[in-house]
C-alpha positions as CSV (number, residue, x, y, z in Angstrom):
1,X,20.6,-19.1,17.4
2,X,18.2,-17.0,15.3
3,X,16.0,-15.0,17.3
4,X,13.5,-14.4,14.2
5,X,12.6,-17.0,11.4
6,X,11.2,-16.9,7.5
7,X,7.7,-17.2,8.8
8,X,7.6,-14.0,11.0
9,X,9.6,-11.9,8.6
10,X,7.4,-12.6,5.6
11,X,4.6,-11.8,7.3
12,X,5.9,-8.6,8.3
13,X,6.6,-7.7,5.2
14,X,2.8,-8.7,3.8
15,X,1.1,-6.6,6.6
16,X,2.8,-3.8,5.8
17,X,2.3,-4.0,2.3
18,X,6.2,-3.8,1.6
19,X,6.1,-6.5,-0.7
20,X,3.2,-4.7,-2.7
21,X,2.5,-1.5,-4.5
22,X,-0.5,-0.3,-5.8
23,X,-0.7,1.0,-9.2
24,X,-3.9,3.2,-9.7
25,X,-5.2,4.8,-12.7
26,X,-2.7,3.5,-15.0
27,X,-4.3,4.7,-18.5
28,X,-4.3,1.7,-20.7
29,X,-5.6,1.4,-24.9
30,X,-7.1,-1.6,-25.5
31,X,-6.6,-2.6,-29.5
32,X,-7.9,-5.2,-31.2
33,X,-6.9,-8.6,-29.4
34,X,-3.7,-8.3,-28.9
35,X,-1.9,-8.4,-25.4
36,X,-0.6,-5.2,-24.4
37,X,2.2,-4.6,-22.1
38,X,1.5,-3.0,-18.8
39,X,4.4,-0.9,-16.9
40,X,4.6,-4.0,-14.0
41,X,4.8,-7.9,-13.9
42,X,4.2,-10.1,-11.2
43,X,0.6,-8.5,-10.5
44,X,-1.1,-10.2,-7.8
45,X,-3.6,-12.4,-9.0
46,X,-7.3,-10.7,-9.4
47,X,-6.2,-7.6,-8.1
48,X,-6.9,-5.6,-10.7
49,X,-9.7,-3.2,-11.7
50,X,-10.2,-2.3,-15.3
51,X,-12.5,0.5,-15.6
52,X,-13.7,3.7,-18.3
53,X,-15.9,6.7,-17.9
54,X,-19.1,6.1,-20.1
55,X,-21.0,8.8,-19.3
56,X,-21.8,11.6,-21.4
57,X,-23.8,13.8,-18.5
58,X,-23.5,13.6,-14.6
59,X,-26.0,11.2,-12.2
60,X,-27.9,13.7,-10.0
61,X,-29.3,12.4,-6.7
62,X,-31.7,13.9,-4.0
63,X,-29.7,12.6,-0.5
64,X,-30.4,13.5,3.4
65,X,-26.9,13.7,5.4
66,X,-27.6,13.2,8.9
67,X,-24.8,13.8,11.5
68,X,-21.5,12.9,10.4
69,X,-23.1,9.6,9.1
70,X,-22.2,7.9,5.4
71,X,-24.7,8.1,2.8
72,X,-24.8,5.6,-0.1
73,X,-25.1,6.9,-3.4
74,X,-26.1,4.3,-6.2
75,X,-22.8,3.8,-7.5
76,X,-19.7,3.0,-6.4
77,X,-15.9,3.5,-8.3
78,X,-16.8,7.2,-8.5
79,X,-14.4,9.1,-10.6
80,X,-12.1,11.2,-8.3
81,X,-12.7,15.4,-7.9
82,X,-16.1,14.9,-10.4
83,X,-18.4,15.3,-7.1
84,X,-21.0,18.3,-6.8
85,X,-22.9,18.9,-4.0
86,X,-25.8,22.1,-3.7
87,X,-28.6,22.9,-1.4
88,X,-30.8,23.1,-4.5
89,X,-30.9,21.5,-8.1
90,X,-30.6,25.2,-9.3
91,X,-27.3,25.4,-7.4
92,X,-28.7,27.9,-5.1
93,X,-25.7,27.2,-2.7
94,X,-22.2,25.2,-3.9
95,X,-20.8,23.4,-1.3
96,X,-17.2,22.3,-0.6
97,X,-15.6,19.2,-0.4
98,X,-13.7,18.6,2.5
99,X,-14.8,21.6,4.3
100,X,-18.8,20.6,4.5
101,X,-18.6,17.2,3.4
102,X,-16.4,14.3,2.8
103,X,-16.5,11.8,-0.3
104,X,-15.8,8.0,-0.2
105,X,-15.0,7.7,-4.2
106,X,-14.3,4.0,-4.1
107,X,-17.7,3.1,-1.9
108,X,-19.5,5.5,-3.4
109,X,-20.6,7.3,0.0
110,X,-20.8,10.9,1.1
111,X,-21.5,12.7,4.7
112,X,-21.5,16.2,5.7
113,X,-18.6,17.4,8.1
114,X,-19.8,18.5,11.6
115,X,-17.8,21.6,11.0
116,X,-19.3,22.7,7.5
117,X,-22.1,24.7,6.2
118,X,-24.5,21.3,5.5
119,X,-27.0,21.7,8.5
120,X,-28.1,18.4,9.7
121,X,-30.7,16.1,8.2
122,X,-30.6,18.8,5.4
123,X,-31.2,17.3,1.7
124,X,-29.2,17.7,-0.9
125,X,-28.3,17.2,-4.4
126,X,-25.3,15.7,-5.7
127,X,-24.0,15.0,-9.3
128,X,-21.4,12.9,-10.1
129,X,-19.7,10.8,-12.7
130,X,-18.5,7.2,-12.0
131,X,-16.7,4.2,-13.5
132,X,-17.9,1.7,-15.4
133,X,-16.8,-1.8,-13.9
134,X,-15.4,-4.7,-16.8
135,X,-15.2,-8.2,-15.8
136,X,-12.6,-10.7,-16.3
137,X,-12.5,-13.5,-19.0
138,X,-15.6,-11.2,-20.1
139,X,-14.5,-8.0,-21.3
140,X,-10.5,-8.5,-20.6
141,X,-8.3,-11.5,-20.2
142,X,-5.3,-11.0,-18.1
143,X,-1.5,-12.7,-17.7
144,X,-0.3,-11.7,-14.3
145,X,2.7,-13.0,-13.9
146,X,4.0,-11.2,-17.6
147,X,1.9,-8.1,-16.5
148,X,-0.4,-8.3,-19.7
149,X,-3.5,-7.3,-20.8
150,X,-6.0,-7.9,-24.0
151,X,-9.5,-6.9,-24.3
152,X,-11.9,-9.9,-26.0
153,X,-13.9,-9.3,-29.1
154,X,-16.9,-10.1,-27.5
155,X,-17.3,-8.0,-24.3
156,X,-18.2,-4.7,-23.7
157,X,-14.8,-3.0,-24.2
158,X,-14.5,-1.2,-27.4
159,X,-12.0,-2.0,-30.2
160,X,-9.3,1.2,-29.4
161,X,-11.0,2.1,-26.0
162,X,-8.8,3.5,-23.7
163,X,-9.5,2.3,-19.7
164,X,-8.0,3.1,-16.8
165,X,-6.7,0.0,-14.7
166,X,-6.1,-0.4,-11.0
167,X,-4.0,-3.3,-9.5
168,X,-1.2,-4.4,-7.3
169,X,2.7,-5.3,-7.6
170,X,3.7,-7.6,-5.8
171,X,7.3,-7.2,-5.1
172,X,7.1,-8.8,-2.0
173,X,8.2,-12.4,-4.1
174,X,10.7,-13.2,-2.1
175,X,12.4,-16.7,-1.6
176,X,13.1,-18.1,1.6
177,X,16.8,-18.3,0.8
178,X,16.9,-14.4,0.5
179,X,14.8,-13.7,3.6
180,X,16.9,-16.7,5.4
181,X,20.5,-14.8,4.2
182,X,19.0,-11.6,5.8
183,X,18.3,-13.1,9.1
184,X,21.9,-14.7,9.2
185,X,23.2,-10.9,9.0
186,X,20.4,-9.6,11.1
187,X,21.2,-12.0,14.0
188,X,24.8,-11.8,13.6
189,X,24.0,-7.9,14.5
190,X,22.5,-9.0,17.3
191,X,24.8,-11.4,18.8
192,X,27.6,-8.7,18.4
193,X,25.3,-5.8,20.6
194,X,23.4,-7.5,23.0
195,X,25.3,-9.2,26.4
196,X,25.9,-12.8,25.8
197,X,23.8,-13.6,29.0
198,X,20.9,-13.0,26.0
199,X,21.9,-15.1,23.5
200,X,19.6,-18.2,24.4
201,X,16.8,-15.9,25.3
202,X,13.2,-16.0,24.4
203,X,12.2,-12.7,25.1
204,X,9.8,-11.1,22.2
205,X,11.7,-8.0,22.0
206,X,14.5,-9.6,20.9
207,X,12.9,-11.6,18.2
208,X,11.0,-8.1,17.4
209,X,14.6,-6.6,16.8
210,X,15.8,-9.0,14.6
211,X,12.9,-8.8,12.8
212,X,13.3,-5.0,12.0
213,X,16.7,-5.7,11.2
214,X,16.0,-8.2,8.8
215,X,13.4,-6.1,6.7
216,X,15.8,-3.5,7.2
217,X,18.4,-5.2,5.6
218,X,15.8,-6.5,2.7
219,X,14.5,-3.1,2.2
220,X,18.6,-2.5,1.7
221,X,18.5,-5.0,-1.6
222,X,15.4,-3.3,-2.7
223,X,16.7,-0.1,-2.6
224,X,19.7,-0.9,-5.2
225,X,17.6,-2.8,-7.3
226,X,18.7,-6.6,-6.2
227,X,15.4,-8.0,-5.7
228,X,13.3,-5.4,-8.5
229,X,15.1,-5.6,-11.5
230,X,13.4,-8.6,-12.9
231,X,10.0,-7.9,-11.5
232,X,9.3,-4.5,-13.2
233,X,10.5,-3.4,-17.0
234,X,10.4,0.6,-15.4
235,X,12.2,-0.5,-12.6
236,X,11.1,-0.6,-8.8
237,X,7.8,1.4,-7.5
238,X,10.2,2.7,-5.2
239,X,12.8,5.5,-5.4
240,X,16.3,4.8,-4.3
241,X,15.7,6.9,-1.7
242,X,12.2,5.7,-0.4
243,X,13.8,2.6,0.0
244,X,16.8,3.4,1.9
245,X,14.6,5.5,4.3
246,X,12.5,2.9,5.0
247,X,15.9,0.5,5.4
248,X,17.2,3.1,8.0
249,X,13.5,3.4,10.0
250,X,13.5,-0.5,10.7
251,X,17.3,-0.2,11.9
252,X,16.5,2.6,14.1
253,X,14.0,1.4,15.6
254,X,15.8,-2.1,15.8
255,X,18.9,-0.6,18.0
256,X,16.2,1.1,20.2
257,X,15.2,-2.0,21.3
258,X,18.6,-3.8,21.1
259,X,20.1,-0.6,23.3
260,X,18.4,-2.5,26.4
261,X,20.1,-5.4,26.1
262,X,23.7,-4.1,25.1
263,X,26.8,-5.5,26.4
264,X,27.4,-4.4,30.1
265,X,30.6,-3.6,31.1
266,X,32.2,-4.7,34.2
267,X,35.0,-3.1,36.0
268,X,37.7,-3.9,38.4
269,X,37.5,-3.0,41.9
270,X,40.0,-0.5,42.8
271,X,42.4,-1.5,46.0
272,X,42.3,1.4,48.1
273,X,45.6,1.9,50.3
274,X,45.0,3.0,53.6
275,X,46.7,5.8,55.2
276,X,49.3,5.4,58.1
């Protein structure tokens, strides 16, 4: 009897976004109206972000930070490392990211670190460049089980523009006859480790085990390429070697919970002669 099932395995594999990768700031041109192949397939369905810098100067804003507390700027999807921050529009005093303040690029917020040079409540200016945001079946159309892309002749993406495009893989497309052949071989790992007295037994540490050792052996496939190699014309996200690491971290951590219900051994008793 299997410990695990599809269900709880599958779900594992979602929550730990082992059946996804995200792809971000894939540089993309956009020519004309013809689809253009992306490096991926199988995108998960309006995942994507297709964005372009369309500014020619930085937005400056006047902002207070106040404890360690986030500040919203008035834009979002700022463009990574573009952030200035100074006690003074004439720059009188540069500050430093990480070390007086920390940036939330995708939000589009900023606070000042407790440790920094930012004193609080002080104000502050801030430049920055961010992304502009194209919408779907607007500016774009997408195919995302072919992993394709077009831009349409009326939106606001230029004929020849190059964007940058965020999305996720999902590599996690796995039938139930694959994740039910790795639970046969997980549980018959079990069955051959743990006592027999467990064999019928309910407890969750044993259904947790055979979990690992099912997304273990899975991991395994993705590794060589068995469950990638139609999903992704570049090949997996993954290195060989990422893979296998993460096969050999579920097993571990498998047997450390298996090694508490190994097989115990029993031994004979030992007649004793007596003396005299």
């Amino acid at each position: 009897m299997a410990f695990t099932n599809i269900a709880l395995v599958r779900k594992h594999i979602f929550q730990y976004d082992l059946g996804t990768e995200r792809i971000e700031n894939l540089p993309c041109q956009l020519t004309g109206t013809d689809w253009i192949q992306l490096p991926h397939i199988s995108i998960s369905d309006r995942s994507e972000k297709v964005k372009a810098k369309e500014q020619f100067s930085p937005t400056q804003e006047t902002i207070t930070l106040t404890a360690e507390e986030w500040s919203n700027l008035s834009h979002a999807e700022l463009i990574f490392d573009s952030v200035v921050v100074a006690s003074d529009s004439s720059l009188g005093k540069i500050f430093v990211e990480n070390i007086d303040y920390s940036v939330d690029y995708e939000q589009g917020k900023i606070k000042r670190k407790a440790s920094g040079e930012i004193p609080d409540g002080a104000q502050v200016i801030v430049w920055y460049f961010f992304y502009k945001i194209y919408q779907r079946d607007s500016d774009y159309q997408m195919d995302y089980a072919k992993g394709k892309i077009k831009r349409m002749p009326s939106g606001a993406v230029e004929n020849g523009q190059w964007v940058v495009i965020d999305y996720m893989v999902e590599y996690g497309s796995l039938s139930d006859e694959i994740i039910s052949n790795s639970i046969l071989e997980a549980n018959d790992q079990v069955l051959s480790l743990i006592d027999p007295s467990y064999h019928n037994s309910t407890e969750q540490s044993l259904v947790t085990a055979e979990t690992y050792l099912a997304v273990s052996i899975l991991c395994g496939i993705k590794g060589t390429g068995g469950l990638d190699a139609k999903l992704s014309p570049s090949g997996s996200g993954r290195s060989f070697d990422a893979w296998q690491a993460l096969s050999d971290s579920y097993r571990k951590r498998a047997f450390l919970i298996l090694s508490g219900y190994a097989k115990r051994s029993f031994h004979r008793p030992v007649a004793i002669k007596s003396k005299g």
